[in-house]
Residue frames as qw, qx, qy, qz and C-alpha x, y, z in Angstrom:
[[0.244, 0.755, -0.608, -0.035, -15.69, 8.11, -65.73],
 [0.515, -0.299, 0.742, -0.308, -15.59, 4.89, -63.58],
 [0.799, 0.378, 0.353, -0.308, -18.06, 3.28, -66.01],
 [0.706, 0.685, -0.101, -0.150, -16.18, 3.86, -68.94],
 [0.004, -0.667, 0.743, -0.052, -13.03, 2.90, -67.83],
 [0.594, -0.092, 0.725, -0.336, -14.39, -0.02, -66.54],
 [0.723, 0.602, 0.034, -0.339, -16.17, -0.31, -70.51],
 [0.489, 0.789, -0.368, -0.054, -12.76, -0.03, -72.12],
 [0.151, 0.493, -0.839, -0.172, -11.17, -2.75, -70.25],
 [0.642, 0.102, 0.740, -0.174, -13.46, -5.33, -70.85],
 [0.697, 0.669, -0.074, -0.249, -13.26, -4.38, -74.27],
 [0.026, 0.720, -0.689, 0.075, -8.97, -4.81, -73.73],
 [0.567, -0.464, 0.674, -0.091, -9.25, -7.92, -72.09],
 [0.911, 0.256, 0.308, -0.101, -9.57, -9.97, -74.88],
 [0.570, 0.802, -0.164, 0.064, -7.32, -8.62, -76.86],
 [0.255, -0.749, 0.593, -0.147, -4.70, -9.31, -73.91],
 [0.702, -0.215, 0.666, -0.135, -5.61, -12.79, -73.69],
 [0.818, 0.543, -0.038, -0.186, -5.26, -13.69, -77.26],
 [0.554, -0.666, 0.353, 0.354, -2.42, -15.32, -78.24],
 [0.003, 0.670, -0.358, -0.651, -0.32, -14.22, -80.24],
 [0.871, 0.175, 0.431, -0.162, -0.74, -15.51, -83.90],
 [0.141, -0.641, 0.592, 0.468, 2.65, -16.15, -86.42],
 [0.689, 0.380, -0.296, -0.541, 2.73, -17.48, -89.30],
 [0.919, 0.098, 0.117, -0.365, 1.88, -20.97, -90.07],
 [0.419, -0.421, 0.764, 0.251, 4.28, -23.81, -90.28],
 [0.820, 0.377, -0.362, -0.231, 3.81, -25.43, -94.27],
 [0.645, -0.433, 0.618, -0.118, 4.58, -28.82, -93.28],
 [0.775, 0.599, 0.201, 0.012, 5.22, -29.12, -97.06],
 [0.285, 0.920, -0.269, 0.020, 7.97, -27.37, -97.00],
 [0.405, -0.582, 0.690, 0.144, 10.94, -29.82, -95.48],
 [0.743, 0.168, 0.636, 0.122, 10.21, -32.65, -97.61],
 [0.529, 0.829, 0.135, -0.121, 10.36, -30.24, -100.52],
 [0.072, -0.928, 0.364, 0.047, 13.49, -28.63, -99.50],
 [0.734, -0.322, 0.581, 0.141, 15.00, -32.23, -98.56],
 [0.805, 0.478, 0.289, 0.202, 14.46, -33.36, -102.76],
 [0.397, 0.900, -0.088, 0.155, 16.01, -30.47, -103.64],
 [0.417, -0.781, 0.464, 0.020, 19.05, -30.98, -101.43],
 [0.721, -0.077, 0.649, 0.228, 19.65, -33.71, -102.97],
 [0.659, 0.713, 0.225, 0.083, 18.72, -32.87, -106.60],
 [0.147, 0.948, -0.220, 0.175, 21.18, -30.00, -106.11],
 [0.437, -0.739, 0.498, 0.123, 23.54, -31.32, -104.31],
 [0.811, 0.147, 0.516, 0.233, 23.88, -34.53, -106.97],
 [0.621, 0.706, 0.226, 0.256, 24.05, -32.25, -110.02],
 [0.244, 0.851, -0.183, 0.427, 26.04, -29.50, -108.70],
 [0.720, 0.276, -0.467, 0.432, 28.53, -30.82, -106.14],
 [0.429, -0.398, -0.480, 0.653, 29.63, -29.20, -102.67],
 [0.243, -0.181, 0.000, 0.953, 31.08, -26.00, -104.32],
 [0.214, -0.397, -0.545, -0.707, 26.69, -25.67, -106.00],
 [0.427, -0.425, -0.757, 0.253, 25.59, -26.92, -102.91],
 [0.063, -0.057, 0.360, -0.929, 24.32, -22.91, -101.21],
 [0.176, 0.362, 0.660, -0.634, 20.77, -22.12, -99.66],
 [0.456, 0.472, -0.089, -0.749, 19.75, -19.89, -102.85],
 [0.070, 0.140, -0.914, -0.375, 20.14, -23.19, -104.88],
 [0.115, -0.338, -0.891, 0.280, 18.11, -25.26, -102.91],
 [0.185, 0.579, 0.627, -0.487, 15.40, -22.62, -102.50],
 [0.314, 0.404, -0.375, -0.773, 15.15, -21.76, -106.20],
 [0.250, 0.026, -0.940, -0.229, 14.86, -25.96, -107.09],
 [0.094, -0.311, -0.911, 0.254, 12.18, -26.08, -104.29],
 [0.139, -0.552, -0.622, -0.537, 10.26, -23.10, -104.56],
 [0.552, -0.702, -0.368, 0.257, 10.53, -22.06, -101.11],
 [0.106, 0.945, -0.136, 0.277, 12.24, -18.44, -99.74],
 [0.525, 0.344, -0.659, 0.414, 15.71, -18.52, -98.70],
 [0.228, -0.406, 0.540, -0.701, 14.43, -17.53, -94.58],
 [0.813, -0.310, 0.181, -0.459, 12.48, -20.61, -94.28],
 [0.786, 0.485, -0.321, 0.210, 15.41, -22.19, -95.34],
 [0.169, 0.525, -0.507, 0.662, 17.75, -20.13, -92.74],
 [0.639, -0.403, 0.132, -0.642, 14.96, -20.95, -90.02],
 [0.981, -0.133, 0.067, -0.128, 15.05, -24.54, -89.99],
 [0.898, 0.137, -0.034, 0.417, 19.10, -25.39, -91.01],
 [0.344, -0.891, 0.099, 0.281, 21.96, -23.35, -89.44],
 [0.038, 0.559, -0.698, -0.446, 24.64, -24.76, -92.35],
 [0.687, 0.336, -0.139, -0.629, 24.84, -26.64, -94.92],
 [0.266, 0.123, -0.954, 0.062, 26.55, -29.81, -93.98],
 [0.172, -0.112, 0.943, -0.261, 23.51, -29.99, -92.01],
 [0.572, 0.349, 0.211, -0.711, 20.94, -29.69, -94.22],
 [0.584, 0.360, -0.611, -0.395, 22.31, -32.15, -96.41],
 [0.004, 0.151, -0.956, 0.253, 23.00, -34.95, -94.10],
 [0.487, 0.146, 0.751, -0.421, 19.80, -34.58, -92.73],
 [0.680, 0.401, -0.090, -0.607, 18.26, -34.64, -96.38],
 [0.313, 0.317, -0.890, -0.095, 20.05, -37.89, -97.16],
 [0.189, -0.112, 0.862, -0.456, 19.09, -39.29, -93.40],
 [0.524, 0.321, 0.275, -0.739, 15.31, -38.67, -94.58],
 [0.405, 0.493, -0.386, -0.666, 15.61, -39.95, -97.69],
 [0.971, -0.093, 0.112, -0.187, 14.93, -43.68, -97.45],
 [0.318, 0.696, -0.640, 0.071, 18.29, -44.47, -97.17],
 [0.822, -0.083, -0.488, -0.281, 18.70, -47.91, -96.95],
 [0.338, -0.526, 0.621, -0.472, 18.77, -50.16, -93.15],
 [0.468, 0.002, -0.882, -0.058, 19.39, -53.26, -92.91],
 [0.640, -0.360, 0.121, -0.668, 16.28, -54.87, -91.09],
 [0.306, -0.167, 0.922, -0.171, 15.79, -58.19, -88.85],
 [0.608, 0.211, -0.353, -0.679, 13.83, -60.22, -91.04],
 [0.798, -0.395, 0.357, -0.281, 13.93, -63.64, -89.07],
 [0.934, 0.120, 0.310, 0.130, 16.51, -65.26, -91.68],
 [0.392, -0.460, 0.348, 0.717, 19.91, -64.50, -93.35],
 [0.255, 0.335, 0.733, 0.534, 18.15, -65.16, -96.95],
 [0.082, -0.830, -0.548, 0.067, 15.12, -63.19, -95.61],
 [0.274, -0.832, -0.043, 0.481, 17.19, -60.30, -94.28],
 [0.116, -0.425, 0.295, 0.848, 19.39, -59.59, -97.15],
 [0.335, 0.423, 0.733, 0.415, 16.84, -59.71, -99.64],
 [0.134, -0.845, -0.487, 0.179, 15.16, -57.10, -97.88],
 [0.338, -0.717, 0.193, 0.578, 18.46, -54.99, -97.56],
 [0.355, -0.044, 0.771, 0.527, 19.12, -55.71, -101.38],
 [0.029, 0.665, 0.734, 0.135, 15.38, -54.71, -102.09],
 [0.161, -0.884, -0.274, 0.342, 15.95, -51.49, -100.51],
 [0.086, -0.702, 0.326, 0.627, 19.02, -50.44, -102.70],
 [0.251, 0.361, 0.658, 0.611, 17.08, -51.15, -106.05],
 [0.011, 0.841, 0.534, 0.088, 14.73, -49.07, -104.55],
 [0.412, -0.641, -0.019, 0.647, 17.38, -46.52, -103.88],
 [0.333, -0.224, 0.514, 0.758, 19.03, -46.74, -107.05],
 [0.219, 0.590, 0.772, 0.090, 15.47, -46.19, -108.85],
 [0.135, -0.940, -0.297, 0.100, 16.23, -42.61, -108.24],
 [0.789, 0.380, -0.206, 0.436, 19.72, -41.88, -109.52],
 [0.046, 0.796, -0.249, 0.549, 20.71, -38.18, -107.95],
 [0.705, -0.646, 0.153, -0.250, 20.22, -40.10, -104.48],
 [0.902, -0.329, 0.043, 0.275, 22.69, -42.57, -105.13],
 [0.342, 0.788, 0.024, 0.512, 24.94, -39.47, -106.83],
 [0.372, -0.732, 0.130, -0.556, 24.61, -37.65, -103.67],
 [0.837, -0.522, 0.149, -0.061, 25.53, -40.35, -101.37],
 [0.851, 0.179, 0.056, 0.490, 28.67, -41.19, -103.43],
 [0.232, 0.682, -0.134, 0.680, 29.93, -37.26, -103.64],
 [0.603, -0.787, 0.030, -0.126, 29.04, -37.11, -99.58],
 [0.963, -0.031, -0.060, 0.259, 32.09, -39.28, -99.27],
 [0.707, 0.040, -0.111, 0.697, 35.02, -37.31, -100.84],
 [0.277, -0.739, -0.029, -0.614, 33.23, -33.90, -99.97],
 [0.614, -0.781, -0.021, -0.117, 33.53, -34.69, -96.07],
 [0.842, 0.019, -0.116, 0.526, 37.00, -35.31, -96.54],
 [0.339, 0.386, 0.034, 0.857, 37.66, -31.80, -96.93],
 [0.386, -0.467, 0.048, -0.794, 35.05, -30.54, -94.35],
 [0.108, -0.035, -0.918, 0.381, 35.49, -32.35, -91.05],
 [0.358, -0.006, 0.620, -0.698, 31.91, -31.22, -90.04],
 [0.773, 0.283, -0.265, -0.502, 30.20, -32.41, -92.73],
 [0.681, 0.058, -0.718, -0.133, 32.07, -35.44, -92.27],
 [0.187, -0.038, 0.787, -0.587, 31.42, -35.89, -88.33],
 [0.562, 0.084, 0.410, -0.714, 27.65, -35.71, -89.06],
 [0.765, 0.200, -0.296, -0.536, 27.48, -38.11, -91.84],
 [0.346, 0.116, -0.888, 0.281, 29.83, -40.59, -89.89],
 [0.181, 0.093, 0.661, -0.722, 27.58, -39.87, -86.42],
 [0.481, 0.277, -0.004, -0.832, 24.35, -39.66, -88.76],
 [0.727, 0.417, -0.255, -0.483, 24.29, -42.06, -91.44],
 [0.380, 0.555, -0.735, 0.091, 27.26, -44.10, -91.68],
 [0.120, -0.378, 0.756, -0.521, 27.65, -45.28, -88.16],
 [0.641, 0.085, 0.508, -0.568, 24.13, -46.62, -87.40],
 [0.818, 0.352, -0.283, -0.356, 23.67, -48.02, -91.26],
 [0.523, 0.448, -0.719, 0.098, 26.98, -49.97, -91.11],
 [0.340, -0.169, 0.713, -0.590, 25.98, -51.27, -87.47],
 [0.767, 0.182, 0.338, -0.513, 22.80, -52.45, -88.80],
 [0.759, 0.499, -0.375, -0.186, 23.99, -54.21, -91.79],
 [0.311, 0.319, -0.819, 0.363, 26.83, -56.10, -89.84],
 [0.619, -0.088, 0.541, -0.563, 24.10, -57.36, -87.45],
 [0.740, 0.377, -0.249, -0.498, 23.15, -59.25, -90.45],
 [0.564, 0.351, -0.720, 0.203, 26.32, -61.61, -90.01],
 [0.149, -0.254, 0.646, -0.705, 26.07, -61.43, -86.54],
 [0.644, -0.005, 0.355, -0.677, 22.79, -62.72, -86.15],
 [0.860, 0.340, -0.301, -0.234, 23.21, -65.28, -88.79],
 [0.394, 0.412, -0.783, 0.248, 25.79, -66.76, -87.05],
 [0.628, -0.033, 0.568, -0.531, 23.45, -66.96, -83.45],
 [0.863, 0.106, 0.149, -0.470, 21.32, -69.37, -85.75],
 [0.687, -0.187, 0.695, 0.104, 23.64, -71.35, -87.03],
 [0.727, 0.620, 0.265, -0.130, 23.03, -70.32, -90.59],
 [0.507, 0.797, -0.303, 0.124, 26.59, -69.31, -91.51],
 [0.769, -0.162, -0.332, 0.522, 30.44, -70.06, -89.72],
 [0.455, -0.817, -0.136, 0.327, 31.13, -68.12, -87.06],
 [0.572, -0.426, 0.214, 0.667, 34.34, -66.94, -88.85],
 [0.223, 0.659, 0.434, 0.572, 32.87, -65.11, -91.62],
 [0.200, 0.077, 0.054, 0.975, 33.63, -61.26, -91.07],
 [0.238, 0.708, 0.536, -0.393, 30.30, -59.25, -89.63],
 [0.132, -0.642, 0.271, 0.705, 31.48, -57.18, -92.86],
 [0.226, -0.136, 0.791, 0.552, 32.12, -59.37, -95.90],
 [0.318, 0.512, 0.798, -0.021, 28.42, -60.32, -96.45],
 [0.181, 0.855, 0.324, -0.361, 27.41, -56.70, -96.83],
 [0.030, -0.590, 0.480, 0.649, 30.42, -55.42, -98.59],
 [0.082, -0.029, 0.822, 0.563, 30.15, -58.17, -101.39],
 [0.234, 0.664, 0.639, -0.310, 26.40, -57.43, -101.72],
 [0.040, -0.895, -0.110, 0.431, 26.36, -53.59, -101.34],
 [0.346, -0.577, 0.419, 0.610, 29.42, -53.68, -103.45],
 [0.356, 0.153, 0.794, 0.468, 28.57, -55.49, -106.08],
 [0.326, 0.676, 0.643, 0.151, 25.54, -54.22, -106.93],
 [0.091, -0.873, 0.006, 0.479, 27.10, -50.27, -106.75],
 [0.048, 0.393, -0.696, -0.600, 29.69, -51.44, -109.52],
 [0.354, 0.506, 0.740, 0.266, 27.02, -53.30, -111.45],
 [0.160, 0.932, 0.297, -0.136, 24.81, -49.80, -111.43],
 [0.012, -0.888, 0.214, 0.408, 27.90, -47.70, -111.83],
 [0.476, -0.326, 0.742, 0.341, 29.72, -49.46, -114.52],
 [0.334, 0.586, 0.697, 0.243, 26.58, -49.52, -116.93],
 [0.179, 0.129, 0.154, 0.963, 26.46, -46.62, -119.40],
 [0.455, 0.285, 0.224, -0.814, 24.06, -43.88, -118.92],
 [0.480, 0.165, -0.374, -0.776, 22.32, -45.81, -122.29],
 [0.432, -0.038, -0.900, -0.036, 21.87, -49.09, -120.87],
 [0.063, -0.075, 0.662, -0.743, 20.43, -47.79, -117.37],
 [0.662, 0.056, -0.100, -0.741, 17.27, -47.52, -118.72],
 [0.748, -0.078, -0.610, -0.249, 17.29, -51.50, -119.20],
 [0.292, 0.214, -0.688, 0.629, 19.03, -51.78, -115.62],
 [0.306, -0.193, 0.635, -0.682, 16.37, -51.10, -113.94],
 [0.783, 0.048, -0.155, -0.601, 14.21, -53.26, -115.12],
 [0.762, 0.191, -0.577, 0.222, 17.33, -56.24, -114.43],
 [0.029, 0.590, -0.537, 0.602, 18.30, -54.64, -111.51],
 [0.605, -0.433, 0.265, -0.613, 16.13, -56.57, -109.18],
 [0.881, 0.366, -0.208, -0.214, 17.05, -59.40, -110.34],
 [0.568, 0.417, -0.530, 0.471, 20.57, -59.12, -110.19],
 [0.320, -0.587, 0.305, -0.678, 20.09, -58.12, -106.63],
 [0.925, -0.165, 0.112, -0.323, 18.45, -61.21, -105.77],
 [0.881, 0.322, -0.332, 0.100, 20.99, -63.44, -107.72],
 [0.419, 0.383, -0.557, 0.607, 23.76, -62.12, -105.65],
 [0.645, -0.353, 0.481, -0.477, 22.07, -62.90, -102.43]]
């Protein structure tokens, strides 16, 4: 009796020490989910904006959905945050640096829903303080920091006057080129981007 007991747990013991195995993270699946946050969230607004959306557009079940995002201000934000949303970078010159920044939001607008989606974030967080804490604390804050460095640093070198606004540069940029893009009909866009990079440049 000794023996066999002795049989049956050395057969057990592996089976103790194993550890447990669950099911596999698809590390396909956030980047999916992100597009679709956006897709969906551009075409169909706040009130389209639900979990089943988003995991019909992506292909994914609604619980790996529920797993990874507790609501849905923050699954958009963070799909925006992800989304190459432009940052102004040091580039070792004021010319240098906003081209770059200016480069990044042709490459933005190349994609329309994204720049959709970032416009609708806006008056949507009015109405939903958390949604608008995290895209102010997320997105906003840090972009609009980095882009006003732009002035800021250009003044250290001596490349602009000191009394230029850390602001103005970016606004008349950023601005312009949003009402260039948004101002052209849906039938012209198609040539737009092909000008767009251009115009970008010109207004640096």
């Amino acid at each position: 009796h000794g023996r066999k007991w002795f049989e049956r747990v050395l057969m057990a013991e592996p089976m103790r020490r194993a550890p447990a195995v669950g099911r596999k993270r698809d590390p396909l699946i956030e980047p999916r989910v992100f597009d679709s946050a956006v897709r969906v969230y551009a075409r169909a607004g706040w009130a389209g904006f639900t979990f089943e959306a988003i995991a019909r557009t992506a292909g994914v079940g609604k619980p790996a959905i529920y797993r990874r995002w507790s609501s849905r201000e923050e699954l958009l934000v963070a799909a925006l945050h992800t989304s190459d949303y432009p940052t102004a970078r040091d580039c070792g010159g004021v010319r240098a640096d906003l081209l770059d920044y200016a480069g990044q939001w042709v490459e933005w607008y190349e994609q329309p829903h994204r720049a959709v989606a970032a416009r609708r974030i806006f008056y949507d967080s009015q109405a939903s303080p958390a949604l608008q804490a995290l895209h102010r604390d997320l997105i906003v804050r840090p972009r609009t920091d980095a882009a006003r460095e732009i002035t800021r640093r250009a003044i250290k070198r001596g490349e602009i006057a000191s009394t230029i606004p850390s602001s103005t540069i970016v606004d008349l940029l950023v601005g312009a080129m949003a009402t260039h893009w948004e101002m052209t009909a849906e039938t012209g866009r198609e040539r737009l981007r092909r000008t767009f990079p251009s115009y970008a440049a010109s207004l640096v």
